[in-house]
FIZA-180363 format. One record per atom (N, C-alpha, C, CB): y, z, x; residue in one letter; residue number from 1; atom name. Coordinates in nm, 4 decimals. Glycine has a CB too. Layout:
N
+----------+----------+----------+--------+-----+-------+
!    north !       up !     east ! residu ! num ! atome !
+----------+----------+----------+--------+-----+-------+
!        Y !        Z !        X !      a ! NUM !    CA !
...
+----------+----------+----------+--------+-----+-------+
***
This chain:
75
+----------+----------+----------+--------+-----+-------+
!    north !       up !     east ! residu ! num ! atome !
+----------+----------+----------+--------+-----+-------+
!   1.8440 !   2.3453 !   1.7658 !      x !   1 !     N !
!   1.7435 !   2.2586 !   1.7068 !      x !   1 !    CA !
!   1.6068 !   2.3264 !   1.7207 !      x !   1 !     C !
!   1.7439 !   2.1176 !   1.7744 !      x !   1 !    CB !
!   1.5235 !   2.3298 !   1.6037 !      x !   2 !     N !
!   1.3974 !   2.3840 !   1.6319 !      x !   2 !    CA !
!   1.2897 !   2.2951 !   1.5830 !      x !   2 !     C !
!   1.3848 !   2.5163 !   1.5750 !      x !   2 !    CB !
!   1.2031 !   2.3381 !   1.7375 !      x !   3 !     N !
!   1.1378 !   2.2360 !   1.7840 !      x !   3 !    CA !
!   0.9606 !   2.2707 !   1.7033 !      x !   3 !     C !
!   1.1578 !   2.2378 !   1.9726 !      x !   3 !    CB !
!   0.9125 !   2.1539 !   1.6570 !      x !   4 !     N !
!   0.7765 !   2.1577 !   1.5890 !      x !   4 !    CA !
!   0.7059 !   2.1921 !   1.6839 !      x !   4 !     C !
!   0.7218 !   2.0381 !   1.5247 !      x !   4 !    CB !
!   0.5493 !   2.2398 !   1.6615 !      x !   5 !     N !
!   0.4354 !   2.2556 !   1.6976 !      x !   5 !    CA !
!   0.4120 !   2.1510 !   1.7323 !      x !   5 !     C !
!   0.3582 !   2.3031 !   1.6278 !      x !   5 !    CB !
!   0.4076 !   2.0382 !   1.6314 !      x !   6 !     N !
!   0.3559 !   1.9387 !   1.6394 !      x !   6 !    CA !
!   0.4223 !   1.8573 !   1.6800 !      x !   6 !     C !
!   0.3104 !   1.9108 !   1.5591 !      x !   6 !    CB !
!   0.4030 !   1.7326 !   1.7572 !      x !   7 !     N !
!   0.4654 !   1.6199 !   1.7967 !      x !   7 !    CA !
!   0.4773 !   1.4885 !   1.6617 !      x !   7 !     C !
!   0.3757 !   1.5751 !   1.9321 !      x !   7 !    CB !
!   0.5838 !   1.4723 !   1.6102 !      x !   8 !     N !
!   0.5569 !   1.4031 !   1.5026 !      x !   8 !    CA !
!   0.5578 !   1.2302 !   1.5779 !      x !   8 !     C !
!   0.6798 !   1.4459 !   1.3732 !      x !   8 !    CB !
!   0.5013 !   1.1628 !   1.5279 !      x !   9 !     N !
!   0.5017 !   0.9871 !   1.5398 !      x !   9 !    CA !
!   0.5214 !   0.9031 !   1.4924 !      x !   9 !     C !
!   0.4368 !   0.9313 !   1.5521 !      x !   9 !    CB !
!   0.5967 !   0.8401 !   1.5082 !      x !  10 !     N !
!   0.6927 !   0.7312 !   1.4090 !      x !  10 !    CA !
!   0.6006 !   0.6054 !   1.4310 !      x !  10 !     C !
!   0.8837 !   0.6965 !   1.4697 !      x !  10 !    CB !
!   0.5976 !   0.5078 !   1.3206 !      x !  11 !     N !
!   0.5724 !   0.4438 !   1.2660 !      x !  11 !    CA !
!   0.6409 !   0.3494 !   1.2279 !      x !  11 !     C !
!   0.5368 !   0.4859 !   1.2162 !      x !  11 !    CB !
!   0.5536 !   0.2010 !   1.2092 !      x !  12 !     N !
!   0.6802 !   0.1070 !   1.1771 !      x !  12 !    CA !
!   0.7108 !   0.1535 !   1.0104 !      x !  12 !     C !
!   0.6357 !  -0.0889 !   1.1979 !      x !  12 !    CB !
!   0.6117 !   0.1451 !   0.9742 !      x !  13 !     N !
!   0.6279 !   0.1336 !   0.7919 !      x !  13 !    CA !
!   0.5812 !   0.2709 !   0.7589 !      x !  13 !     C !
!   0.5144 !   0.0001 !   0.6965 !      x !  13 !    CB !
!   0.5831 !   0.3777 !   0.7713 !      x !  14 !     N !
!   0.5903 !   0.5063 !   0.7112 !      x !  14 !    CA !
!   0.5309 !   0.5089 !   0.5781 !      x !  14 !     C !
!   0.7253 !   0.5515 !   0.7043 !      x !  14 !    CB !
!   0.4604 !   0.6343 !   0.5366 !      x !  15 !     N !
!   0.3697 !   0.6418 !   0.4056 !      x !  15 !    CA !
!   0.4806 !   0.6686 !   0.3435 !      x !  15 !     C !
!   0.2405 !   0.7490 !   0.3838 !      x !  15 !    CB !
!   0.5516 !   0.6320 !   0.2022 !      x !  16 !     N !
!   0.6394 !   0.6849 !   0.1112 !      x !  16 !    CA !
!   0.6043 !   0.7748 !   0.0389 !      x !  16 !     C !
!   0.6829 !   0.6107 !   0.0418 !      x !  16 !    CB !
!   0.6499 !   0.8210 !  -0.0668 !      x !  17 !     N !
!   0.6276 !   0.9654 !  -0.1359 !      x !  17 !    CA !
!   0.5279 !   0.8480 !  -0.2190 !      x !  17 !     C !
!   0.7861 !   1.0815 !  -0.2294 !      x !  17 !    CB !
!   0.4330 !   0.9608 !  -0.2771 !      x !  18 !     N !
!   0.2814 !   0.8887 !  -0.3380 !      x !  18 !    CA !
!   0.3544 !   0.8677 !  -0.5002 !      x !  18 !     C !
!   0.0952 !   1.0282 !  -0.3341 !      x !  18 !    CB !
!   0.4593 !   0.9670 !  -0.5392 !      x !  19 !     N !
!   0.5010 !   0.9699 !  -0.6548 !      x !  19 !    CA !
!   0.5566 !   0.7943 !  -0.7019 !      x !  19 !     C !
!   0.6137 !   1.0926 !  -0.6515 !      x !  19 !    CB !
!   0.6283 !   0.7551 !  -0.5529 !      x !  20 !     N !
!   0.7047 !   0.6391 !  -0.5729 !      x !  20 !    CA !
!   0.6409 !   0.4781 !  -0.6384 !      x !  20 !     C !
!   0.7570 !   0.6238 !  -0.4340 !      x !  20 !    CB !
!   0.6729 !   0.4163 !  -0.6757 !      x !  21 !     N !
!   0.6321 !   0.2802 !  -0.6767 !      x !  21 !    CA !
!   0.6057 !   0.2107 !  -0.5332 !      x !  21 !     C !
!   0.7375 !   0.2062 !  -0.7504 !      x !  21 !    CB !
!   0.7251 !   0.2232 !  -0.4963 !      x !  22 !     N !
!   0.7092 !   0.1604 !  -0.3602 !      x !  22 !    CA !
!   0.5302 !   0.2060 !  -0.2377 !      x !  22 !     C !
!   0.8779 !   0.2307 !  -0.2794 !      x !  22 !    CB !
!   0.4352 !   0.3642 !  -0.3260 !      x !  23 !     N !
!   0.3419 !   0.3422 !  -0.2643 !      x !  23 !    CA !
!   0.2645 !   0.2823 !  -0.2938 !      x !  23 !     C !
!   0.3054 !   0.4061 !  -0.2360 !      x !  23 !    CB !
!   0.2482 !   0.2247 !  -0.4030 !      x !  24 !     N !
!   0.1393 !   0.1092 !  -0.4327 !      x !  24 !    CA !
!   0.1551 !   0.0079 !  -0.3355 !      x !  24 !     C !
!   0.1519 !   0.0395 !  -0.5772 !      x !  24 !    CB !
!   0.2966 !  -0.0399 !  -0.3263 !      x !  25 !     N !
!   0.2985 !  -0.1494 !  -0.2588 !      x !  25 !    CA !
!   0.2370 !  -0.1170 !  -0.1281 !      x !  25 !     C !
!   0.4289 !  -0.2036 !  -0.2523 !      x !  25 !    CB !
!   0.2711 !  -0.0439 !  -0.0399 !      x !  26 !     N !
!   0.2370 !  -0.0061 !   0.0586 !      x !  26 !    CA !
!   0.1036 !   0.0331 !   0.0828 !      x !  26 !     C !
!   0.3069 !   0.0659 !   0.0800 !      x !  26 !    CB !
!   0.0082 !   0.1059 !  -0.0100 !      x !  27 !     N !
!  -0.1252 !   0.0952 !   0.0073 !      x !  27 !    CA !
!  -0.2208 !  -0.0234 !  -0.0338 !      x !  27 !     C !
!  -0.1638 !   0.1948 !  -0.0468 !      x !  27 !    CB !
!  -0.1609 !  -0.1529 !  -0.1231 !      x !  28 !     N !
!  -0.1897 !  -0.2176 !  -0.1228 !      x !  28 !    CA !
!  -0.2233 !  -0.3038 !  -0.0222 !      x !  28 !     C !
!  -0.1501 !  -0.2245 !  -0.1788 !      x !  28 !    CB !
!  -0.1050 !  -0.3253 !   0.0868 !      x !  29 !     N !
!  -0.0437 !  -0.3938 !   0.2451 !      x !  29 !    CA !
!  -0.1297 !  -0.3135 !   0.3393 !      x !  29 !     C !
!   0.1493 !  -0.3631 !   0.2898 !      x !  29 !    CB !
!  -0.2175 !  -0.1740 !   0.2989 !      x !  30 !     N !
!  -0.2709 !  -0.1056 !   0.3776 !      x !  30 !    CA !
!  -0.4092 !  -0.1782 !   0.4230 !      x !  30 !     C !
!  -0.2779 !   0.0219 !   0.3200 !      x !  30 !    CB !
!  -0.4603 !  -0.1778 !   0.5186 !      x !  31 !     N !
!  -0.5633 !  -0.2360 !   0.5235 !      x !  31 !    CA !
!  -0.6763 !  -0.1110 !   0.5055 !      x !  31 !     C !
!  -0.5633 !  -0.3227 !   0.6494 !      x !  31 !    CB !
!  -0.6260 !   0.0611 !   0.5772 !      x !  32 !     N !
!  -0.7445 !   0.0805 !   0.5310 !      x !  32 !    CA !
!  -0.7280 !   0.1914 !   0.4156 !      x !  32 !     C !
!  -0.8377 !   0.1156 !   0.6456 !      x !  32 !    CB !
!  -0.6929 !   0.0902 !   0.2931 !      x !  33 !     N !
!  -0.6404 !   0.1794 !   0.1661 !      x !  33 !    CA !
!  -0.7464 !   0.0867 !   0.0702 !      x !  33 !     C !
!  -0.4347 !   0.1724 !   0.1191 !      x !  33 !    CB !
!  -0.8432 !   0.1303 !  -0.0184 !      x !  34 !     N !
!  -0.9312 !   0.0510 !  -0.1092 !      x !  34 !    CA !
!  -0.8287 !  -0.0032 !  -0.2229 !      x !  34 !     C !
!  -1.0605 !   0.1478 !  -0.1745 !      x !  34 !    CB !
!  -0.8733 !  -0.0272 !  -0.3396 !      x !  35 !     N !
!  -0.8348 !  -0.1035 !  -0.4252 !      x !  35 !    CA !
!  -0.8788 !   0.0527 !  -0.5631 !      x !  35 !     C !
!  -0.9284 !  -0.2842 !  -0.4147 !      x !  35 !    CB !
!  -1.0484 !   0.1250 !  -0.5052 !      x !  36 !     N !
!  -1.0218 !   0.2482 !  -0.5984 !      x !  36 !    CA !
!  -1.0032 !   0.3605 !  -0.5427 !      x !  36 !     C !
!  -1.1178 !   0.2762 !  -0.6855 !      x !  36 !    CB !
!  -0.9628 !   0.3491 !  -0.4204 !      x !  37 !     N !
!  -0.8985 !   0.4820 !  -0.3721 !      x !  37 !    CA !
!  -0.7124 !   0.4378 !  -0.4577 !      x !  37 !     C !
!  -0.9087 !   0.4969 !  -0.1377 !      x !  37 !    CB !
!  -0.6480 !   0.3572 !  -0.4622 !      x !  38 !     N !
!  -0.5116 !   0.3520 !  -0.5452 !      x !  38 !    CA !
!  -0.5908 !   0.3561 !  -0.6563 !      x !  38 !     C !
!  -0.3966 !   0.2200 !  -0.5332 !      x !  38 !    CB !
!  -0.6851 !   0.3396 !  -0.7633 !      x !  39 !     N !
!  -0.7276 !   0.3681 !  -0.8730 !      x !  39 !    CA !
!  -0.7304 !   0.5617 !  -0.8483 !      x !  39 !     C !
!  -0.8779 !   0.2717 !  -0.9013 !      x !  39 !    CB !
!  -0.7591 !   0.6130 !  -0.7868 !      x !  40 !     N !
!  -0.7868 !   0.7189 !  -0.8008 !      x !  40 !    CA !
!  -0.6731 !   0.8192 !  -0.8022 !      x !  40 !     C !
!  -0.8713 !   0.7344 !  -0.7216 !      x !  40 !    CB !
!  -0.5679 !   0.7811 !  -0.6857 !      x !  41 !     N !
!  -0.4157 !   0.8560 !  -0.6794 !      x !  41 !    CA !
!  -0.3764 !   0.7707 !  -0.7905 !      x !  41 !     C !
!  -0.3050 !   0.8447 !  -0.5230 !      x !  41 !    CB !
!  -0.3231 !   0.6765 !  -0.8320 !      x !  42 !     N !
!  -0.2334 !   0.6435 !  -0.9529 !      x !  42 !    CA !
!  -0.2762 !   0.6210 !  -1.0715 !      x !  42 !     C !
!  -0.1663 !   0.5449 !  -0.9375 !      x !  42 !    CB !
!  -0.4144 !   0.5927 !  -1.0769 !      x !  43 !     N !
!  -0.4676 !   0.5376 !  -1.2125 !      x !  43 !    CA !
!  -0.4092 !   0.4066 !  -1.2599 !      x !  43 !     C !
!  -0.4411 !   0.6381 !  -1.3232 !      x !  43 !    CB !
!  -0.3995 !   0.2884 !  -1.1455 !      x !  44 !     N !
!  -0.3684 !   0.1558 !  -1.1629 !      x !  44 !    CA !
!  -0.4977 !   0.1192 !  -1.1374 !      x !  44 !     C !
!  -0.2574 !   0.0917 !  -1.0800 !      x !  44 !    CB !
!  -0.5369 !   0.0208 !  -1.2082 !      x !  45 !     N !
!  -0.6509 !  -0.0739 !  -1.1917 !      x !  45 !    CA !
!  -0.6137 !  -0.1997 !  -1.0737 !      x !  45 !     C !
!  -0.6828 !  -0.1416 !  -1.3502 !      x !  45 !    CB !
!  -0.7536 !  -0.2401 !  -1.0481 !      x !  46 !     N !
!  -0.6953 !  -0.3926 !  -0.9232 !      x !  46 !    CA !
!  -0.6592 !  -0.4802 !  -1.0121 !      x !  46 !     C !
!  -0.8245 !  -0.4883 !  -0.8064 !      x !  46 !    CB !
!  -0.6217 !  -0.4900 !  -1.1095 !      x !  47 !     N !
!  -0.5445 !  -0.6182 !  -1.1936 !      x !  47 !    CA !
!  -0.4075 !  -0.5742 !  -1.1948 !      x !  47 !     C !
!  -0.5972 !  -0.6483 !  -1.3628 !      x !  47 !    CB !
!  -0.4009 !  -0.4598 !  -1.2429 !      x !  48 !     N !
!  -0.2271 !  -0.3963 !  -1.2462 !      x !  48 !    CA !
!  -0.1737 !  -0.4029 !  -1.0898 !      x !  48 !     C !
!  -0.2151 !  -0.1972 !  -1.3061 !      x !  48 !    CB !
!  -0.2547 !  -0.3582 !  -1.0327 !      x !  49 !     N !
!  -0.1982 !  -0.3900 !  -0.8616 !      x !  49 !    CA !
!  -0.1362 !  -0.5075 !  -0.8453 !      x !  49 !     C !
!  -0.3139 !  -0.4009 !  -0.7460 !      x !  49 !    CB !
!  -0.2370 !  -0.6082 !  -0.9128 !      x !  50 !     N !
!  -0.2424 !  -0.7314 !  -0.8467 !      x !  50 !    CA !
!  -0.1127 !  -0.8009 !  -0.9357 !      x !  50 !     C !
!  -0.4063 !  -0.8111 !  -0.8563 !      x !  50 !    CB !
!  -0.0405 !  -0.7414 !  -1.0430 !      x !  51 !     N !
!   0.0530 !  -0.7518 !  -1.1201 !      x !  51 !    CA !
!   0.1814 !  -0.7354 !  -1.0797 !      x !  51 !     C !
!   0.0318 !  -0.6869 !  -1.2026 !      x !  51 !    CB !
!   0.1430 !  -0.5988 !  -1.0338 !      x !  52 !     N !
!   0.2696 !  -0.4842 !  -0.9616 !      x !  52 !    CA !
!   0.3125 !  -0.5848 !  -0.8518 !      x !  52 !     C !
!   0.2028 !  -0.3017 !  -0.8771 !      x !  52 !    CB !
!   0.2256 !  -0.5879 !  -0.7723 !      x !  53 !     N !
!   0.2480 !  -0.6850 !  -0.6372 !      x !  53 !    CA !
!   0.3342 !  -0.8152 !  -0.7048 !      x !  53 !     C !
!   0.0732 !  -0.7466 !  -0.5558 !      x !  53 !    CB !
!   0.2450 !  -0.9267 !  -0.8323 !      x !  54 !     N !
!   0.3197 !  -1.0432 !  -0.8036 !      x !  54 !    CA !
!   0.4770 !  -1.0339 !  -0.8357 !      x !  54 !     C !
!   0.2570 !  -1.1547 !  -0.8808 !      x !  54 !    CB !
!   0.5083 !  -0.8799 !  -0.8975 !      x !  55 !     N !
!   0.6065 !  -0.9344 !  -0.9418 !      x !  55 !    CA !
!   0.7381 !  -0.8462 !  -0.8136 !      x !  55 !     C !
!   0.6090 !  -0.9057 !  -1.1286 !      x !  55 !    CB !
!   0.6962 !  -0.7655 !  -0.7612 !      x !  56 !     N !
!   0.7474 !  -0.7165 !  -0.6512 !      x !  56 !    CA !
!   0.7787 !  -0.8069 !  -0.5102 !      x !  56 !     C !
!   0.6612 !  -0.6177 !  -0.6291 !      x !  56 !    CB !
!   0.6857 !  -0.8887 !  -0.4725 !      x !  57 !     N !
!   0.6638 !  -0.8985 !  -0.3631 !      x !  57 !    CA !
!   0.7557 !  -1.1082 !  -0.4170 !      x !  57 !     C !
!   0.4651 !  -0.8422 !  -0.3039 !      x !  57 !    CB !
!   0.8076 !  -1.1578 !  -0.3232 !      x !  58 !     N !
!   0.8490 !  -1.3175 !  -0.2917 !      x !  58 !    CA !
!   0.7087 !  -1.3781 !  -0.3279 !      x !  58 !     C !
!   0.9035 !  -1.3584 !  -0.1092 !      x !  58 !    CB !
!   0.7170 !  -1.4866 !  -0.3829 !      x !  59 !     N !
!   0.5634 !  -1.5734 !  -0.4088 !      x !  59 !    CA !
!   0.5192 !  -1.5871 !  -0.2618 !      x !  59 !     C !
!   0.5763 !  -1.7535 !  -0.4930 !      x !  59 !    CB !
!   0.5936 !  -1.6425 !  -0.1542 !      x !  60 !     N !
!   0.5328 !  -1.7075 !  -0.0254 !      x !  60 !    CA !
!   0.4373 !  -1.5540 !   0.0306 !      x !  60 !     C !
!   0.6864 !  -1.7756 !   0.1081 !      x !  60 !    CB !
!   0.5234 !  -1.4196 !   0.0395 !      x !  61 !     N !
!   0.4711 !  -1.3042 !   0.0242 !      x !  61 !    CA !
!   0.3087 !  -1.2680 !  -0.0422 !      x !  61 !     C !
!   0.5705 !  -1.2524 !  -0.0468 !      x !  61 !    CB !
!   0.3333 !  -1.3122 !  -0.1777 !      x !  62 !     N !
!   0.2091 !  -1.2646 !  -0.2933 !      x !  62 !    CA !
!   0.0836 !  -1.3367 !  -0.2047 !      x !  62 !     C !
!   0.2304 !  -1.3472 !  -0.4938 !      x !  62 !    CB !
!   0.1392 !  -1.4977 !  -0.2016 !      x !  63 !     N !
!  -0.0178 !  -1.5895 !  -0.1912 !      x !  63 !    CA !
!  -0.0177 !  -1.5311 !  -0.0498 !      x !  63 !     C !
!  -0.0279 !  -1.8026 !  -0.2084 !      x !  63 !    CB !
!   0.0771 !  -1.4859 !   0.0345 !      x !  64 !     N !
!  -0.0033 !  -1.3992 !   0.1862 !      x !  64 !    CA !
!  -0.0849 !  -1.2573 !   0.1666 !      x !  64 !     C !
!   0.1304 !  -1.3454 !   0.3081 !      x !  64 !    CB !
!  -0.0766 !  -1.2096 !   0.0679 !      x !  65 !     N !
!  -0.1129 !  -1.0830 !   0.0477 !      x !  65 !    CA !
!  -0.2274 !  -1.0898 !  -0.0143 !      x !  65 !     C !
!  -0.0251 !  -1.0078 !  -0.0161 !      x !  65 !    CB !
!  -0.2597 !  -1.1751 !  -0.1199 !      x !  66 !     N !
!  -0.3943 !  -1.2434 !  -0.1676 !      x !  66 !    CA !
!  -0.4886 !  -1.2838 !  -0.1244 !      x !  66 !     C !
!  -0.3914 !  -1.3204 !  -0.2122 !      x !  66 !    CB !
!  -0.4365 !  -1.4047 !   0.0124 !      x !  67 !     N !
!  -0.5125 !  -1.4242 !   0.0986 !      x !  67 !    CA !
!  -0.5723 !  -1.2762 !   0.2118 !      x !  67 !     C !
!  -0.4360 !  -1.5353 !   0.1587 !      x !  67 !    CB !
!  -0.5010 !  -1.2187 !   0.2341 !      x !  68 !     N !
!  -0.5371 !  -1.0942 !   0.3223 !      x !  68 !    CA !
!  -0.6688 !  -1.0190 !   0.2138 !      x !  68 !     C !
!  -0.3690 !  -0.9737 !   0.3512 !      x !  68 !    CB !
!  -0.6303 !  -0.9883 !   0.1081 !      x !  69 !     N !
!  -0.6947 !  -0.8725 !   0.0550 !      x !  69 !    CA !
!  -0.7972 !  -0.9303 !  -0.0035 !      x !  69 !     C !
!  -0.6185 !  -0.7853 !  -0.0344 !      x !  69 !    CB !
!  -0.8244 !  -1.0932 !  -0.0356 !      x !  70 !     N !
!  -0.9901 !  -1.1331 !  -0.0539 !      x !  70 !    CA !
!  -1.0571 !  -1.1391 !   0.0492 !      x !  70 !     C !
!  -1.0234 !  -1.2591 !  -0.1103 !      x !  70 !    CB !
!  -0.9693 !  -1.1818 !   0.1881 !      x !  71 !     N !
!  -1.0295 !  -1.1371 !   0.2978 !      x !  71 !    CA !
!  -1.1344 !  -1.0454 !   0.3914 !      x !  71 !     C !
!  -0.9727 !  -1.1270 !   0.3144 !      x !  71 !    CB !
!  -1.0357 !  -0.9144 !   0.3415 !      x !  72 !     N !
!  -1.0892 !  -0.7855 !   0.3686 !      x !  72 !    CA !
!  -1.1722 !  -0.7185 !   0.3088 !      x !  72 !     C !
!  -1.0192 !  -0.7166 !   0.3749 !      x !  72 !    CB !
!  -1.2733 !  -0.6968 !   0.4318 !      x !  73 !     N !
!  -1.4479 !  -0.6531 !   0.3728 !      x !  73 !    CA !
!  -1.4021 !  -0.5392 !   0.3002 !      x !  73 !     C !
!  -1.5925 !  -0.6003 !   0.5061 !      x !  73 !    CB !
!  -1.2917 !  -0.4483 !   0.3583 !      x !  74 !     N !
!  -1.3049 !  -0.2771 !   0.2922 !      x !  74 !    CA !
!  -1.2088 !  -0.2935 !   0.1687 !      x !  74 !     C !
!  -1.2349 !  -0.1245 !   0.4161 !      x !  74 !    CB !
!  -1.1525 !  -0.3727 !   0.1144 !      x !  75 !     N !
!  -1.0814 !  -0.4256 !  -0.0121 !      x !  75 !    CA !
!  -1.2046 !  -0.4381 !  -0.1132 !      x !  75 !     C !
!  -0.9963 !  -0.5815 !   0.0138 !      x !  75 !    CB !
+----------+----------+----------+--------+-----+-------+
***
């Protein structure tokens, strides 16, 4: 077995490949991920996010995720 330089660190929820769908979701859930920093890697707007999400995510899910991200000053 060969051993890294680096010490790698696990994580509960891991960054996915940026290519995927599944990273929107996940930088969305990010707290410190903006709304045009994902405008800038994907070229989704915060309405398409906010699309992507309702239709991805359980409703009880969405209205928790809504509530979080009007919340958050860096959103």
């Amino acid at each position: 077995m060969k051993k890294n330089k680096y010490l790698l660190t696990r994580v509960k929820n891991p960054e996915p490949n940026q290519e995927s769908p599944d990273w929107i979701i996940w930088a969305a859930w990010a707290d410190r991920v903006t709304f045009e920093e994902i405008k800038k890697k994907t070229g989704k707007s915060e309405n398409e996010v906010i699309k992507i999400m309702r239709n991805s995510l359980k409703p009880s899910s969405f209205k928790l995720w809504r509530k979080r991200a009007k919340n958050q000053s860096i959103k």
